[in-house]
C-alpha positions, 0 to 999 in steps of 0.5 A: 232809423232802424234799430232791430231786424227782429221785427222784420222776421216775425211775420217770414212766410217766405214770400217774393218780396221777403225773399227779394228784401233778405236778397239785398240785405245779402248782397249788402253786408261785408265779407267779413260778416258771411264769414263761417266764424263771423261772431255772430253766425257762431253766436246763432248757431249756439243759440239753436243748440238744445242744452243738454244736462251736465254730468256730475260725475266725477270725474266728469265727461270732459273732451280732451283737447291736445295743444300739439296738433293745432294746425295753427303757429301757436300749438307751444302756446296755447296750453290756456286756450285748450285749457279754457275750451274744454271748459266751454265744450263742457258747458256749451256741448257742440261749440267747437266742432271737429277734431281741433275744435282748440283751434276754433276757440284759439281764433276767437281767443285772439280777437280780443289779445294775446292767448297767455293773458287772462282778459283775452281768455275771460273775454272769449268765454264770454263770447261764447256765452259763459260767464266766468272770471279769474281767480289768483286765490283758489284752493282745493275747496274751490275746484272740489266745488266747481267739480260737484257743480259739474264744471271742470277747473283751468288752472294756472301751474308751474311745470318746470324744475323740481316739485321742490323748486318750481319755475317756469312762465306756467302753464294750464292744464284742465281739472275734470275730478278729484279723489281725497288724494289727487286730482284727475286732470286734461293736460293738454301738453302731455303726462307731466312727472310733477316730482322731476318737472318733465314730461313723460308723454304727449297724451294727457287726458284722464291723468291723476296728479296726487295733490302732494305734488301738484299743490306746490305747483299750482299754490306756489305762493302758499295756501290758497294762492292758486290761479284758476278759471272759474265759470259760473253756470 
């Protein structure tokens, strides 16, 4: 029984007969697997990528990724899944190609379940190649580390009512730097007015929210208690 291909393609002088075995193995594979996103046509082109290092500035040099003008009926839901590929595109640079590259990652996002649940999320990254794992414990030591390491931070906020009284079903946005008293983050949905709990504009890259007003947001359950993607490099 054949158990790897590998074997088959290490002596490839590109002979007829090679030519004519690589001809039928074609012809035989399903649709689904000559597919442009077929998981393991995206793994292989990952794989030839040269890696290139990581900036460690801060902030750091994170693409920016808007949810409103995904060409997909998700685009006011899928605040994580931006959220998480500019975490991607920041370790594996290149990965999603074009302008809504998101959406690239969107699709992968819903092979494995719904775009809010973490495990979906988790299970993509994975995919893709990056080890990485949710967190409901984090704090500001958590995501200045994962900065100085240069890995940028998806975290979990409450982005509706009053910074005194937050609520909402949440929402993700991007951590790229900090300073002592903010954090510099990619909000894929927009500048947000932590105070009022409202957003002002459409464009959310770059933006410092202080973290007097984010804190509340993020950590509502107390010190500690804030939602996060943290990768492993």
């Amino acid at each position: 029984m054949i158990n790897d291909l590998a074997p088959f393609f290490e002596h490839w002088r590109g002979l007829p007969h090679q030519r004519a075995a690589v001809q039928q193995l074609w012809e035989a594979m399903p649709a689904s697997l000559k597919k442009d996103d077929a998981a393991w046509y995206e793994t292989w082109r990952a794989a030839g990528r040269q890696a290139e290092p990581r900036s460690l500035s801060n902030p750091l040099q994170v693409r920016y990724f808007s949810q409103r003008d995904s060409r997909t009926d998700h685009a006011m839901r899928m605040c994580f899944s931006s959220s998480c590929a500019m975490l991607l595109e920041t370790l594996k640079p290149g990965t999603l190609q074009g302008a809504n590259g998101d959406d690239i990652y969107l699709g992968r996002v819903l092979r494995y379940g719904d775009t809010t649940e973490a495990n979906s999320q988790i299970s993509a990254l994975q995919s893709f190649g990056v080890e990485a794992h949710f967190v409901r414990n984090a704090s500001w030591a958590t995501i200045t580390g994962q900065i100085d390491r240069g890995v940028p931070v998806p975290i979990g906020i409450l982005h509706h009512g009053p910074v005194s009284a937050p609520s909402g079903g949440g929402h993700w946005i991007c951590v790229i730097g900090y300073s002592d008293d903010v954090m510099i983050v990619h909000d894929p949905f927009g500048d947000l007015d932590l105070v009022a709990g409202v957003y002002r504009n459409n464009w959310g890259a770059r933006l410092r929210y202080s973290r007097r007003n984010l804190g509340p947001r993020w950590m509502a359950d107390g010190p500690s208690t804030g939602w996060a993607i943290i990768a492993q490099t």
